[in-house]
TIVO-408511 format. One record per residue: x, y, z of N, C-alpha, C in turn; residue in one letter. Coordinates in steps of 0.02 Angstrom, whole numbers, padded with zeros to 5 digits, always signed. Atoms other than C-alpha are relative to their C-alpha. Layout:
% residues N
XYZXYZXYZA ...
% end
This chain:
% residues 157
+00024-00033+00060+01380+00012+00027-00076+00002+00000X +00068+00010-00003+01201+00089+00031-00027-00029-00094X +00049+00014+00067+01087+00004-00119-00011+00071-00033X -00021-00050+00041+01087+00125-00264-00089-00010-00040X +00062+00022+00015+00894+00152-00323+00000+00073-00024X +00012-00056+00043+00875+00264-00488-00073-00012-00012X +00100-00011+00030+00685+00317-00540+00026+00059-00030X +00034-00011+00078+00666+00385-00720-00052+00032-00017X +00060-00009+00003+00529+00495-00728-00017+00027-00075X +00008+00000+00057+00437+00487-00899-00049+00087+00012X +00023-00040-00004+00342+00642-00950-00090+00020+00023X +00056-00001-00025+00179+00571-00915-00021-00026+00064X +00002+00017-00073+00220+00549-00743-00004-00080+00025X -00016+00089-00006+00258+00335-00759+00072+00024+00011X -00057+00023-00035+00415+00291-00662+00032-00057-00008X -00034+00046+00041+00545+00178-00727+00056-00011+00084X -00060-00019-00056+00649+00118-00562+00033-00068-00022X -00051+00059-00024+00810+00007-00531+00022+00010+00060X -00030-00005-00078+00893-00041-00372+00064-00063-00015X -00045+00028+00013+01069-00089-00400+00007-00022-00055X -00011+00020+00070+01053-00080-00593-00060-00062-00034X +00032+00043+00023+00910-00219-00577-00072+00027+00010X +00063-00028+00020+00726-00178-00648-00045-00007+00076X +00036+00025-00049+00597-00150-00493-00088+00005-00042X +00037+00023+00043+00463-00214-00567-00082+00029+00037X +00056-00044-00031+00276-00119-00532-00043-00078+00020X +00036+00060-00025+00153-00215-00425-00047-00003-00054X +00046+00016+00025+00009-00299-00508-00058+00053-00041X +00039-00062+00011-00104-00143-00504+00020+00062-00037X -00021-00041+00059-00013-00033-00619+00061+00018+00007X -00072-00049+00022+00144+00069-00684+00014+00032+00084X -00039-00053-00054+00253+00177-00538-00014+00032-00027X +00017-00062+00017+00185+00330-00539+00018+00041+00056X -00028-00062-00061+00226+00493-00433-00053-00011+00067X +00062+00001-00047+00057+00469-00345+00037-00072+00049X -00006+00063-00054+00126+00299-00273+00071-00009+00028X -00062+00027-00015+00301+00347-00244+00031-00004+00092X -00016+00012-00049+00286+00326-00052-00020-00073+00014X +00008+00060-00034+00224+00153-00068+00106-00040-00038X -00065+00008+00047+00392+00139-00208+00052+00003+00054X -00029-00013-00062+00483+00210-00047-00003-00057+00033X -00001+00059-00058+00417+00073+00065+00024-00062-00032X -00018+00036+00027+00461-00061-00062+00077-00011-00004X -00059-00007+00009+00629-00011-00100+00051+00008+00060X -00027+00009-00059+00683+00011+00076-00028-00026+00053X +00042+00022-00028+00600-00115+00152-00024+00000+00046X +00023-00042-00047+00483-00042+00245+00033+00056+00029X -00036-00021-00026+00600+00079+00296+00057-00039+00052X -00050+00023-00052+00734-00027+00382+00052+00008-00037X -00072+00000+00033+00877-00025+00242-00025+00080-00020X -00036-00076+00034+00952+00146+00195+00018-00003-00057X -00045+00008+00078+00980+00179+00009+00016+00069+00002X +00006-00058+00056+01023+00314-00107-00034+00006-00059X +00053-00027+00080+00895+00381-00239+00030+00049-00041X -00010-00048+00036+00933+00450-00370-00084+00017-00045X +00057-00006+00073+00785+00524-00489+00017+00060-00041X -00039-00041+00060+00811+00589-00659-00079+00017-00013X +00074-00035+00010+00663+00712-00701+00008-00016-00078X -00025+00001+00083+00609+00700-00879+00024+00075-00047X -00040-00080+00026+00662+00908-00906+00073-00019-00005X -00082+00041-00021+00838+00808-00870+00043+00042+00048X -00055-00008-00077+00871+00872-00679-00027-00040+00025X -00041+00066-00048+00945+00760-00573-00014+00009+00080X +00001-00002-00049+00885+00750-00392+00057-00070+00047X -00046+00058-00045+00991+00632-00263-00026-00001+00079X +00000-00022-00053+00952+00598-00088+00001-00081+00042X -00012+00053-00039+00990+00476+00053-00091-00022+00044X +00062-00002-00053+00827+00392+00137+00026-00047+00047X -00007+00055-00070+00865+00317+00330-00040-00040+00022X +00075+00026-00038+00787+00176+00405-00042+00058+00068X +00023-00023-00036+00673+00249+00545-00016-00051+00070X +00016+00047-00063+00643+00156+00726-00084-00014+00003X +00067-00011+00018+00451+00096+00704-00023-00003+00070X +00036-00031-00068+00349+00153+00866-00051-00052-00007X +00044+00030+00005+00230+00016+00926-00055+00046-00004X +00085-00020+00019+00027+00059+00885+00000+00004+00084X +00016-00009-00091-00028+00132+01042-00059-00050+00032X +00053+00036-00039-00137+00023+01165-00059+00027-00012X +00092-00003+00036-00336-00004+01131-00015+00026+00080X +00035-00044-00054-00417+00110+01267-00050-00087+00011X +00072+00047-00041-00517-00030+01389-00041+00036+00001X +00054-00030-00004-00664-00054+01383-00054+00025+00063X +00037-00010-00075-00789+00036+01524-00005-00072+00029X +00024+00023-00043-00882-00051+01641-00051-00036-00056X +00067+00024+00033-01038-00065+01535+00019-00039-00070X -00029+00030+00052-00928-00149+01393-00015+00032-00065X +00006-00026+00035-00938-00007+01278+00061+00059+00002X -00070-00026+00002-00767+00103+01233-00026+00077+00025X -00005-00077-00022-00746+00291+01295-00047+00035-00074X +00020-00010+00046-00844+00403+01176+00092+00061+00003X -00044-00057-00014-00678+00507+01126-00016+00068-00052X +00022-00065+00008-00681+00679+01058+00061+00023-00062X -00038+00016+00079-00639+00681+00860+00014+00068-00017X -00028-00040+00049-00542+00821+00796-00025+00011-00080X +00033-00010+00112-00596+00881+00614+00057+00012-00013X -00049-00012+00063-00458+00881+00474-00005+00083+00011X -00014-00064+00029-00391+01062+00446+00014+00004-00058X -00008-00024+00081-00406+01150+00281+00070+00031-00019X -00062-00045+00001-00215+01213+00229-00002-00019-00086X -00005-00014+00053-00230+01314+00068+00067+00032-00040X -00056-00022+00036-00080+01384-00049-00010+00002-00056X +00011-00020+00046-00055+01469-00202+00061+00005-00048X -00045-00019+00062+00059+01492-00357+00030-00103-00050X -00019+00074+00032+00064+01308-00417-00011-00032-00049X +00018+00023+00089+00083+01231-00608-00063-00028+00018X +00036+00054+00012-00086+01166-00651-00004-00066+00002X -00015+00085+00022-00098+00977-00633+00064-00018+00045X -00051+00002-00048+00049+00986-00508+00014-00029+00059X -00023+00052-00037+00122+00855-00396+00019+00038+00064X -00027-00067-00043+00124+00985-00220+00012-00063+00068X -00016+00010-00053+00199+00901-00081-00016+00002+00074X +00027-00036-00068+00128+00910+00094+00047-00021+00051X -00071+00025-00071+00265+00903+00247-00027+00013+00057X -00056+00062-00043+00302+00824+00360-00004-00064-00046X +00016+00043+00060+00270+00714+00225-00051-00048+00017X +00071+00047-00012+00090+00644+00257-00031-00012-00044X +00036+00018+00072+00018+00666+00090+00027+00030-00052X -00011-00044+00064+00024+00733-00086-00062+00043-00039X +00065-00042+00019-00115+00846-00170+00022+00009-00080X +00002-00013+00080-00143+00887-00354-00025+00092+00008X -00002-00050+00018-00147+01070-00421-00058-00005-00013X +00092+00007+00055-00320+01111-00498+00020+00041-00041X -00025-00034+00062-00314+01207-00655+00020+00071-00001X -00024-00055-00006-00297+01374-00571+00055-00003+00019X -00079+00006-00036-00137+01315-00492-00024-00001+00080X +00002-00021-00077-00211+01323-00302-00009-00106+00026X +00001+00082-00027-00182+01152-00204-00028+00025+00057X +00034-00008-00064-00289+01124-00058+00001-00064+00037X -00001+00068-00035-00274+00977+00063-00024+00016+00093X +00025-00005-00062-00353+00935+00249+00034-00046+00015X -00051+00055-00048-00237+00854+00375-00037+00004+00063X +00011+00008-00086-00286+00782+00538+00045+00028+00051X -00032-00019-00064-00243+00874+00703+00043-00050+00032X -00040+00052-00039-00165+00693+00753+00067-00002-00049X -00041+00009+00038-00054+00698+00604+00042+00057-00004X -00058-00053+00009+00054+00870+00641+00030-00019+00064X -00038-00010-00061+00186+00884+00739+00034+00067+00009X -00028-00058-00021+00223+01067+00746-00047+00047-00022X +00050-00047+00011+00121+01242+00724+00002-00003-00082X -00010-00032+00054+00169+01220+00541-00010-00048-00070X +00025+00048+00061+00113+01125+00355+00053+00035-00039X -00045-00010+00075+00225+01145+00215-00023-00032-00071X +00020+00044+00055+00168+01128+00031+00043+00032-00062X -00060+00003+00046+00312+01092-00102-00043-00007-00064X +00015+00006+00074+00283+01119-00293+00037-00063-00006X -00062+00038+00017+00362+00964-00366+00040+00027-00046X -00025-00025+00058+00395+01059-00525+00043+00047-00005X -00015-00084+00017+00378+01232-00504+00042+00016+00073X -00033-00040-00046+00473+01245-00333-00046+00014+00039X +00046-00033-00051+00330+01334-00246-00013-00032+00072X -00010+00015-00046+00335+01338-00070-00054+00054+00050X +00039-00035-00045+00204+01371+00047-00021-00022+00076X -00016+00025-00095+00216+01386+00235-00074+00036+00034X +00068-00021-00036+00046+01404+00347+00016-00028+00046X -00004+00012-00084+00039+01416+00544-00054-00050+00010X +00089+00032-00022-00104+01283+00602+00009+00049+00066X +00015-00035-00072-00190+01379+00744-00067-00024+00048X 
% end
């Protein structure tokens, strides 16, 4: 039986969770909020090794559900030796890419996939976020409305 982990979302975006009917109680540093619900994630399935089921109840009163799997964690890659002269390789830094999108509620919780970050709406509705070239794994960014749905797909090139 996977652990059963409901989150409550209030209207001012505070998060009310249980896991198996019992209160999970917010760390020290404040309320569960949407902004922290991937550390809420790492908590509740510790670290990713146990598999639950989530449920979250929006406060409009829809009902999302979804299974999260542990994942196999990949050791940290080896520290490049150092030269000769006891000073590291100079390596050759990539800049963050800009991936823009449009039609999104004001103030809006937008999703970025593969799921690396989250971005806020600005008051026109346009979310904008920069991801590192080390952090994609395909020609492609995805950015989810939480609210409104909105879905916006950009090629990196």
């Amino acid at each position: 039986m996977l652990p059963h982990v409901v989150i409550r979302a209030c209207a001012t975006g505070e998060l009310t969770v249980t896991t198996d009917g019992q209160l999970v109680e917010p760390p020290p540093t404040g309320a569960w909020t949407r902004s922290r619900f991937g550390e809420l994630l790492d908590l509740v399935t510790l670290d990713r090794t146990v598999a639950v089921r989530i449920e979250v109840h929006e406060s409009d009163g829809s009902t999302f559900t979804d299974l999260i799997h542990t994942h196999r964690r990949t050791p940290a890659p080896a520290e490049e030796p150092p030269h000769p002269n006891g000073k590291h390789s100079a390596r050759r830094r990539a800049e963050p890419v800009e991936v823009t999108g449009d039609g999104f509620l004001p103030g809006e919780q937008v999703l970025v996939a593969f799921v690396t970050t989250t971005t806020t709406a600005t008051h026109s509705g346009q979310a904008t976020t920069s991801i590192k070239p080390t952090q994609t794994r395909s020609g492609d960014v995805v950015l989810i409305g939480q609210n409104s749905g909105t879905v916006c797909i950009r090629r990196l090139s």
